[in-house]
N, C-alpha and C positions, 0 to 999 in steps of 0.2 A: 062466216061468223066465227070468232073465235073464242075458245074457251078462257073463261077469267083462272080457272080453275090448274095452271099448269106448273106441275111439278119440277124440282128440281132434281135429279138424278147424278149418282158420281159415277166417271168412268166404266170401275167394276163391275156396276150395278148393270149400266148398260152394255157391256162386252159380255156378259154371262147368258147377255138374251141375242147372242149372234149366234145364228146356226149356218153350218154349211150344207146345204142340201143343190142339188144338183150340180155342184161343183161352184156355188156363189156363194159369199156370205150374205144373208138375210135374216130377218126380222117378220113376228108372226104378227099377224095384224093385232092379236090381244095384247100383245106386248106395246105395240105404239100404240094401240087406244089406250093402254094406263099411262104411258108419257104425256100423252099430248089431252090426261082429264077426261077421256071420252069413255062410253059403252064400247065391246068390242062391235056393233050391228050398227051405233049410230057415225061410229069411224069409217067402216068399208061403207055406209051410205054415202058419207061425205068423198069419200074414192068415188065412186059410179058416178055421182056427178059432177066431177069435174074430172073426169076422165083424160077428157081431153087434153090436160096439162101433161099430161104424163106420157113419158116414152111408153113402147109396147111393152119391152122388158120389165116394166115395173115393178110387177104383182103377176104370179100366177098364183093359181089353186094346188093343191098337196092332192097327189094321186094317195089313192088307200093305202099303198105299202109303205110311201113317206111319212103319211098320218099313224101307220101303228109304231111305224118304227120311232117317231118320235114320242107317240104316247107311253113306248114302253120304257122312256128314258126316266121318264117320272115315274118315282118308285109311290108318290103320297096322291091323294083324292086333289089335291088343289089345280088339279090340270082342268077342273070345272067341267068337266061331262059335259061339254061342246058339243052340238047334233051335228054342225057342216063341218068341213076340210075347212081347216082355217086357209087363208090367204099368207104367200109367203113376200115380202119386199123387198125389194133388192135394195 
């Protein structure tokens, strides 16, 4: 199902939310759930199942030292005090 709801974004806007973490560029799953209109919980639902579309490399999880390290890149509160390791996309 798709969202009616989808944003239109410029270049900048999405190059600024490309991070390099393990040596890939990727994208954090809250970042595509506000592109693509969604929650960031009702996005990575819509990942699990349909998983199976997806190469292995996809999506992994942020080990805790990636998780502070990027949390500490955010100097303001709008990083949303997240409980899990966000998901990162290739």
């Amino acid at each position: 199902m798709k969202n009616s709801n989808l944003s239109i974004y410029d270049d900048d806007y999405l190059k600024s939310k490309i991070y390099i973490i393990r040596g890939v560029q990727v994208m954090l799953d809250a970042d595509l759930a506000e592109v693509y209109g969604y929650t960031t919980k009702r996005f990575n639902e819509q990942v699990k199942n349909n998983i199976e579309r997806f190469d292995d490399d996809f999506r992994f999880q942020l080990d805790v030292t990636e998780y502070k390290n990027l949390k500490s890149k955010f100097s303001t509160s709008s990083w949303g005090g997240a409980r899990k390791r966000p998901y990162a996309f290739t």
